[in-house]
Each structure stands twice: as C-alpha cells, then as structure tokens.
KOLKEDO-136176 format. One record per residue (C-alpha): residue number from 1; residue in one letter; x, y, z. Coordinates in Angstrom, 2 decimals. Layout:
<tivexs>
<tivex NUM, 'A', <X, Y, Z>>
...
</tivexs>
This chain:
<tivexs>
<tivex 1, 'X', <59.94, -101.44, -10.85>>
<tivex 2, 'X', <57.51, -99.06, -8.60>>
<tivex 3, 'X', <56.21, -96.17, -10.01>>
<tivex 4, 'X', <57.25, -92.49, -8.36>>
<tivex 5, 'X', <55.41, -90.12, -7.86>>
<tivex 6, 'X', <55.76, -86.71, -10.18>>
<tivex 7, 'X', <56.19, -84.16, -8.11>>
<tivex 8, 'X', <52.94, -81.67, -9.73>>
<tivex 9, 'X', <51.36, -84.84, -8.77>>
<tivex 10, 'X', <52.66, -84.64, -4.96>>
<tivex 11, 'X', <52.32, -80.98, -5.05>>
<tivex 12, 'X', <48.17, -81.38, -6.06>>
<tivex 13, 'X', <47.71, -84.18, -3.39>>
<tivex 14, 'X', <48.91, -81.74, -0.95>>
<tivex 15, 'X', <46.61, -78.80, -1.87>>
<tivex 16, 'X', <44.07, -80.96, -2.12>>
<tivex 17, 'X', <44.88, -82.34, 1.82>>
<tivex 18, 'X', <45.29, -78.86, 2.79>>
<tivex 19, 'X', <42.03, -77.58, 1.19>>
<tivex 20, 'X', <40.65, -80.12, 3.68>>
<tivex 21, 'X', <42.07, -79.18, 6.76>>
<tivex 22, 'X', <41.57, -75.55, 6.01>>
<tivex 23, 'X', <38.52, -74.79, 3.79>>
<tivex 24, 'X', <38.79, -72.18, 1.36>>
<tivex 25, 'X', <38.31, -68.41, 2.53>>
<tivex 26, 'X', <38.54, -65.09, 0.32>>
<tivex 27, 'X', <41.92, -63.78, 0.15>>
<tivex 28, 'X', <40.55, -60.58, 1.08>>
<tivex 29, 'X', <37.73, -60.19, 3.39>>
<tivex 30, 'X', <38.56, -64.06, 4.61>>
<tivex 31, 'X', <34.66, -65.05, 3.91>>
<tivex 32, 'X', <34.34, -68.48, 3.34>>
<tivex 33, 'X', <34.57, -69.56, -0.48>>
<tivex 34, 'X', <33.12, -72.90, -2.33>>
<tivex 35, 'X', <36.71, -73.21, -4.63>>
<tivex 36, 'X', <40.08, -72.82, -3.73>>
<tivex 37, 'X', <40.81, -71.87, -7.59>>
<tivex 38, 'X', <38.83, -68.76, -6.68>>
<tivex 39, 'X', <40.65, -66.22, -4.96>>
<tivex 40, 'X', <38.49, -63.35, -4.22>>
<tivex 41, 'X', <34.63, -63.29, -3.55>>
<tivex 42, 'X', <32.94, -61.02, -5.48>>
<tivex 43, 'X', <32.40, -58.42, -2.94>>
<tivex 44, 'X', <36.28, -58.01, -2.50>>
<tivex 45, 'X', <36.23, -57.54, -6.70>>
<tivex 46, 'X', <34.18, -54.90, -6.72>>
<tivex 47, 'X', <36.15, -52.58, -3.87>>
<tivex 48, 'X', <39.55, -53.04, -5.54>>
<tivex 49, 'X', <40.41, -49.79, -7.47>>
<tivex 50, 'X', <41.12, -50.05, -11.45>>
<tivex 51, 'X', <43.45, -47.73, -13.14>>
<tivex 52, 'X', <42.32, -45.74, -16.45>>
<tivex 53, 'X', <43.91, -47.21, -19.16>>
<tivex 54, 'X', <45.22, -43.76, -20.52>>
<tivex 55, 'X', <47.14, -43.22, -17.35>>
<tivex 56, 'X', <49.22, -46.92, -17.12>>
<tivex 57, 'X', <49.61, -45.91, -20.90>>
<tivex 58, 'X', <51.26, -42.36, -20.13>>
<tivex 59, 'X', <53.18, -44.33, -17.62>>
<tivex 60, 'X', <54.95, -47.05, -19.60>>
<tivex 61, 'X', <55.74, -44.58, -22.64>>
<tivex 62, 'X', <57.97, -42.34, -20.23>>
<tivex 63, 'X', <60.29, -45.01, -21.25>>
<tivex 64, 'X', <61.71, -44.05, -24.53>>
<tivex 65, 'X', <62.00, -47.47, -25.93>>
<tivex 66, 'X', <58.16, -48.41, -24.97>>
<tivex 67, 'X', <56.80, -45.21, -26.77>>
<tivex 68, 'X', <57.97, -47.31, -30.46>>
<tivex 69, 'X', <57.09, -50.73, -29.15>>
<tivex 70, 'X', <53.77, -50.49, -26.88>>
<tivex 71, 'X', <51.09, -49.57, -28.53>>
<tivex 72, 'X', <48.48, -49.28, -25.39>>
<tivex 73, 'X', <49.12, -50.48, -21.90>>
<tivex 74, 'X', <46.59, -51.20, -19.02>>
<tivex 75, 'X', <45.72, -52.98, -15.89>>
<tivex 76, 'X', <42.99, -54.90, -14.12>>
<tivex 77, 'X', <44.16, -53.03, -10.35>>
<tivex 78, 'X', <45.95, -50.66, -8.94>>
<tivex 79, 'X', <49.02, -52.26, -7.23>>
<tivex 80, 'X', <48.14, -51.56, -2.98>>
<tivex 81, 'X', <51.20, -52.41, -1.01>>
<tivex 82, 'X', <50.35, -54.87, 2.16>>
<tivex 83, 'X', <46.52, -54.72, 0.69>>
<tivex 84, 'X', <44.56, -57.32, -1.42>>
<tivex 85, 'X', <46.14, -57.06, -4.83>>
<tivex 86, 'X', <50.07, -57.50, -3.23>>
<tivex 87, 'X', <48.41, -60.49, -0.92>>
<tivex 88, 'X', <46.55, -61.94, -4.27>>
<tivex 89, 'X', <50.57, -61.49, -6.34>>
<tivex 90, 'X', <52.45, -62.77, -3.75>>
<tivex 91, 'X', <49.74, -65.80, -3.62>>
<tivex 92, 'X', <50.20, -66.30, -7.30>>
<tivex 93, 'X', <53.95, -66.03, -7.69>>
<tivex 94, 'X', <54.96, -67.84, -3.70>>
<tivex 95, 'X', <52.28, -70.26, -2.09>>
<tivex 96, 'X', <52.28, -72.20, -5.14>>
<tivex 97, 'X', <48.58, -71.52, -6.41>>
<tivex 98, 'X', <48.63, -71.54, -10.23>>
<tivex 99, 'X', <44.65, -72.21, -10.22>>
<tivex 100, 'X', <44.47, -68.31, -9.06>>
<tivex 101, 'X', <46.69, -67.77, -11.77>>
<tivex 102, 'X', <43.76, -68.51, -14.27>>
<tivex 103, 'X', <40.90, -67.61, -12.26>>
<tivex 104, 'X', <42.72, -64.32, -12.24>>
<tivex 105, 'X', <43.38, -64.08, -15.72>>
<tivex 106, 'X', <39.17, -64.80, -16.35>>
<tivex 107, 'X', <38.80, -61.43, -14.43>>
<tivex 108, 'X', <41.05, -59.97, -16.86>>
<tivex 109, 'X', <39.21, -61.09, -19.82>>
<tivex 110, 'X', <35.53, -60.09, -18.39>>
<tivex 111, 'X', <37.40, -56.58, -17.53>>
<tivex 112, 'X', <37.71, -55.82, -21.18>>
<tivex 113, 'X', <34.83, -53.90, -22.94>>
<tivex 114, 'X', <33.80, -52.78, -26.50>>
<tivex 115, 'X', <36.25, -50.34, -27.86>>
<tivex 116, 'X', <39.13, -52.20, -26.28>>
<tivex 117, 'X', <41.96, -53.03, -28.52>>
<tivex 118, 'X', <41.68, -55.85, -31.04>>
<tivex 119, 'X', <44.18, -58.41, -30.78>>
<tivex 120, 'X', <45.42, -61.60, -32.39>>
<tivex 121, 'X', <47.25, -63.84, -30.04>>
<tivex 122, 'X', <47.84, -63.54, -26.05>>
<tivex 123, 'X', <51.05, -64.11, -25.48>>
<tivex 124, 'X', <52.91, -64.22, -21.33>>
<tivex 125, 'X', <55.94, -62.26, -20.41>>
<tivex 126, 'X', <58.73, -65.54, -20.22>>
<tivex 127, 'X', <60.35, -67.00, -17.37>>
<tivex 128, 'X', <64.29, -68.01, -17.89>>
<tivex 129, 'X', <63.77, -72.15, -17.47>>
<tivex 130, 'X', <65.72, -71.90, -14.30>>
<tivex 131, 'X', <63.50, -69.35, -12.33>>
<tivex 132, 'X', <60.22, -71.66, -14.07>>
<tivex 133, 'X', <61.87, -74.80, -12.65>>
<tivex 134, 'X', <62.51, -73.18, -9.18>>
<tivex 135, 'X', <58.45, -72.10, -8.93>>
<tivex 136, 'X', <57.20, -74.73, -11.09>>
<tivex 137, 'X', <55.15, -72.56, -13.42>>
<tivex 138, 'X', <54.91, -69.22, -14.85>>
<tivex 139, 'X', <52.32, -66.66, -12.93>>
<tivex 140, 'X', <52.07, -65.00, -16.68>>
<tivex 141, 'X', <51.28, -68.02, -18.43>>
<tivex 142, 'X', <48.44, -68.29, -16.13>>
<tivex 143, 'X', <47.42, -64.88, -16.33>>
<tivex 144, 'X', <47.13, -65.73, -20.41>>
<tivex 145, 'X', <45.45, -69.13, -20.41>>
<tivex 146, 'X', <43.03, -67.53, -17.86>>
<tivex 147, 'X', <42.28, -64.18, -20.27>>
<tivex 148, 'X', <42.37, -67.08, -23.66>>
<tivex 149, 'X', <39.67, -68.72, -21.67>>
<tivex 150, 'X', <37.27, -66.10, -21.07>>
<tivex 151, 'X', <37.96, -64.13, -24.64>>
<tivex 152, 'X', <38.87, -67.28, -27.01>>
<tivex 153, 'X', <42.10, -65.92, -28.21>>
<tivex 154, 'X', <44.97, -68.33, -28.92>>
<tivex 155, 'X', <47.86, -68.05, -26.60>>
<tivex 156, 'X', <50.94, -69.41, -26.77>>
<tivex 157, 'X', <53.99, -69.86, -24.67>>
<tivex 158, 'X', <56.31, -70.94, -27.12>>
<tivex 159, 'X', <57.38, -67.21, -29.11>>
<tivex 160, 'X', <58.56, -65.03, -26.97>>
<tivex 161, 'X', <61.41, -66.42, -24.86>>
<tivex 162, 'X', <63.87, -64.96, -21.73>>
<tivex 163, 'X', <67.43, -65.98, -22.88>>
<tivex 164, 'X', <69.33, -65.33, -20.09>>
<tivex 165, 'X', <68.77, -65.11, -16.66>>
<tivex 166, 'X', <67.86, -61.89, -14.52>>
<tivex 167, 'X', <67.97, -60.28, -11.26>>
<tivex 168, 'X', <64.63, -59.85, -9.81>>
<tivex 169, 'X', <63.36, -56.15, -10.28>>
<tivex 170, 'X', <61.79, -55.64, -6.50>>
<tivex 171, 'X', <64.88, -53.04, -5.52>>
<tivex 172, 'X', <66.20, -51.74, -8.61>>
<tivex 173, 'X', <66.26, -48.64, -9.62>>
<tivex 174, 'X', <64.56, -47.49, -13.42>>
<tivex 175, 'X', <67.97, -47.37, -14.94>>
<tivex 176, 'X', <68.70, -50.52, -13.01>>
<tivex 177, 'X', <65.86, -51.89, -13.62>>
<tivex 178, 'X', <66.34, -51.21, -17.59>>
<tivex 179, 'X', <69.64, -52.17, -17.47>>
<tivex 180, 'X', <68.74, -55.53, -15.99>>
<tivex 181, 'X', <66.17, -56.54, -18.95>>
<tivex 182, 'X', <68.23, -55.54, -21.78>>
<tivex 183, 'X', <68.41, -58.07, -24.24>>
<tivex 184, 'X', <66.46, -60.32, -21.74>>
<tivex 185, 'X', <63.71, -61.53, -24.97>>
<tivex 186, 'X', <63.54, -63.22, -28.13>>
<tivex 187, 'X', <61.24, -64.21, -30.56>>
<tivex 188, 'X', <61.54, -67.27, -31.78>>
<tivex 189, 'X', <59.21, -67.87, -33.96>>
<tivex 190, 'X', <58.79, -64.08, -35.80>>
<tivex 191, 'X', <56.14, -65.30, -38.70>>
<tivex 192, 'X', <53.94, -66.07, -35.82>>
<tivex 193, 'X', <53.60, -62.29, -34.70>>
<tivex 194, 'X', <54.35, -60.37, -37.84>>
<tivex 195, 'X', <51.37, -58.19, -38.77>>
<tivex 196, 'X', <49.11, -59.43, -36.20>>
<tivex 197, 'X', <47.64, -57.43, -32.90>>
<tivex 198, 'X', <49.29, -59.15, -29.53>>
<tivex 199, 'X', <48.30, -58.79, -25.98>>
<tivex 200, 'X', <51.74, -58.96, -23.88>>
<tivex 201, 'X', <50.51, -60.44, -20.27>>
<tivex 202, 'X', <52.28, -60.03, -17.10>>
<tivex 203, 'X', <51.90, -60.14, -13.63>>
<tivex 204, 'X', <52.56, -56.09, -11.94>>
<tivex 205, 'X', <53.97, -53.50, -14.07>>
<tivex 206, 'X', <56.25, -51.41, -12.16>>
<tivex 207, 'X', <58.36, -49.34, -14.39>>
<tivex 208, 'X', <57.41, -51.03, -17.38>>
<tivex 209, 'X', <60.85, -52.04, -18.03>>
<tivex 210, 'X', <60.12, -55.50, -18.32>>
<tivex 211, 'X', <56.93, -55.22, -20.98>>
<tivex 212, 'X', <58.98, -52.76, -22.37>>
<tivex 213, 'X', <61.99, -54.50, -23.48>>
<tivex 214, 'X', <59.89, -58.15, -24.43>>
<tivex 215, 'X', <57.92, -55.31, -26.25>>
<tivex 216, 'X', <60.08, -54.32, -28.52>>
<tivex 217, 'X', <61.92, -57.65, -29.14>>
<tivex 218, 'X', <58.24, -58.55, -30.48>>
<tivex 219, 'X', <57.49, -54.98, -32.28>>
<tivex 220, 'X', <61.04, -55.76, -34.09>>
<tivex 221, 'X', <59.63, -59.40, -35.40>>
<tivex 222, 'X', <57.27, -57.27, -37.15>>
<tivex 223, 'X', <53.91, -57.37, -34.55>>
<tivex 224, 'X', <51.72, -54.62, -35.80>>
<tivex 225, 'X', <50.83, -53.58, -32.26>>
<tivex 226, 'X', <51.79, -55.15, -28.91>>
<tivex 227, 'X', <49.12, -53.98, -25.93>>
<tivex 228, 'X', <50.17, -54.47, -22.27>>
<tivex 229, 'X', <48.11, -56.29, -19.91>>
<tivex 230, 'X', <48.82, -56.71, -16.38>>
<tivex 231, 'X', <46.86, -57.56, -13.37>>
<tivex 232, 'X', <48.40, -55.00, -10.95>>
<tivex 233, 'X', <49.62, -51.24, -11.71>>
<tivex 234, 'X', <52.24, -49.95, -9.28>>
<tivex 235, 'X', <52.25, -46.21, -9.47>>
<tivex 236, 'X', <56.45, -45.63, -9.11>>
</tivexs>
C-alpha cells in the first residue's frame, strides 16, 4: 500500500522549494538574509519601538477583571499598523511561517533583563482545535517554545485550554470584545499552576480582553501570579 504524504510534510517541501526560488530577505528593510526562520535582520530590531512595561500594565488593568488576575503585563513592540511589526503578525499567523514564530519568541526571551518578573512555567494563550486545524499551528505556542528556548523555562501547551469557539477580535468593540472571550479558558490541569509564577504568551494585545479572561481562569486554579507577554502592543 503506498505511503501518503502528511501534509506538514508537503507544507515543508514547499517552503523549502520556495526558499529556493526566492531567497530569504528581511521582512523589513527586504536585505537579503542567510535563514528563512529569521525574520528580521538586526538592523530592522533595533529601529522597532518597545513599550515601557508600566504603561501595557496600566493598559490591561483598565479592565476590571485583569486588575485581580494579571499581575504585570508587557510587550516586545509597539503594534505599527501597515509597518514591520503588523507585516511580521500577519507573517506569523497567515503565510504559514511557524519558524518566525520561534525565532520571534528568542527575541522575546533576550528582551527580558534583571529585575524582570520571576516565573515558573511559560504557558501560550490556546487556540479552539478547529481554528488550530484551519492554520495548522498556534502563533502563541511558538511565541512560548521560542521564549522556553532562550530562558530554559518549561512550557507547556497542555493546561490552559479554549473550550469553545470564538469570533475573531479584529472589529469588536471592548465590551464586544469582552463579551466574546467570556468563559473562552480552562485549566485543566490546576495542580500544575497553583502557587507557581506563569508567563501568559500571546501574539498582540489589543484590549487585553483575551489575556485577561485566560488570566483569570488561571489566577482562579490558584497561579500565584500570571505576567503577560506579547510580542506586539496596540495602543486602543
């Protein structure tokens, strides 16, 4: 009986054909890089405005909910709409590219410095399995194995779940937005958060709705403190 093909398998072979054709250029500045797992060069890094930590804080706890449940929030950029950082999301999350997902999530890690909060266990912000199974892999699990890489924290994927399906947040409204997520998270396993330190990884925080709510479905399995970590901060 021949074999098939998977289809990550088919999907590799053609990246891989394409990386041929079409060498590998910064997602940015378009210079010409020597990976396609590497997104930016390191010029474009260095332009791309980061956020103070205080103020995506102050942002997230003008939700009410998020002032119990979030102990710190921050972000590696400032969100720039039709710039780098929306070109580098919609990259992660659309033109299949889960390699950026981790390379990303390495700039995350190295972004962190002494005095930083002190966590226990990275953990993504969850698909539902029929929006993973539509894009083949979760942008925030990437995010997370890249950060576990460069800080040696255990991450799983496995705790905090999405148990029923949601609207996308793009053009919703706070309320709606709120609305949307409520009772969107579970934990499934709560003895692996209670009492420890987690860092909650997603994608672009917006509103904060979304960290919010998985937020406080962890800070109610007993996590001692849940810290927010995005890659992008949209000022709304």
């Amino acid at each position: 009986m021949p074999i098939r093909p998977s289809l990550s398998w088919a999907r590799d072979t053609s990246l891989a054909l394409l990386d041929l054709l079409y060498p590998p250029r910064c997602l940015g500045c378009g210079a010409s890089m020597p990976s396609a797992d590497e997104p930016l060069c390191a010029a474009c890094v260095r332009l791309l405005d980061r956020p103070l930590p205080h103020e995506v804080t102050a942002h997230i706890h003008r939700l009410e909910k998020a002032k119990q449940a979030v102990s710190t929030a921050r972000a590696l950029w400032s969100f720039d709409a039709g710039g780098i950082v929306q070109q580098l999301q919609h990259a992660l999350k659309y033109a299949n590219r889960p390699s950026h997902g981790r390379a990303l999530g390495r700039l995350m890690g190295q972004a962190l410095v002494a005095g930083d909060p002190t966590c226990d266990l990275i953990l993504p912000i969850p698909l539902h399995h029929t929006r993973q199974l539509e894009r083949g892999y979760n942008q925030s699990a990437l995010l997370a194995e890249g950060l576990s890489q460069e800080t040696g924290l255990p991450v799983r994927s496995d705790v905090l779940l999405r148990i029923r399906p949601t609207r996308s947040q793009t053009n919703l409204s706070r309320n709606e937005r709120q609305d949307n997520v409520r009772g969107a998270f579970a934990v499934k396993q709560p003895l692996t958060v209670r009492g420890l330190g987690v860092w909650l990884i997603d994608d672009v925080l917006t509103t904060g709705s979304t960290a919010s709510a998985a937020a406080a479905s962890l800070h109610d399995a007993g996590a001692d403190e849940v810290h927010v970590y995005t890659l992008a901060f949209a000022r709304r």
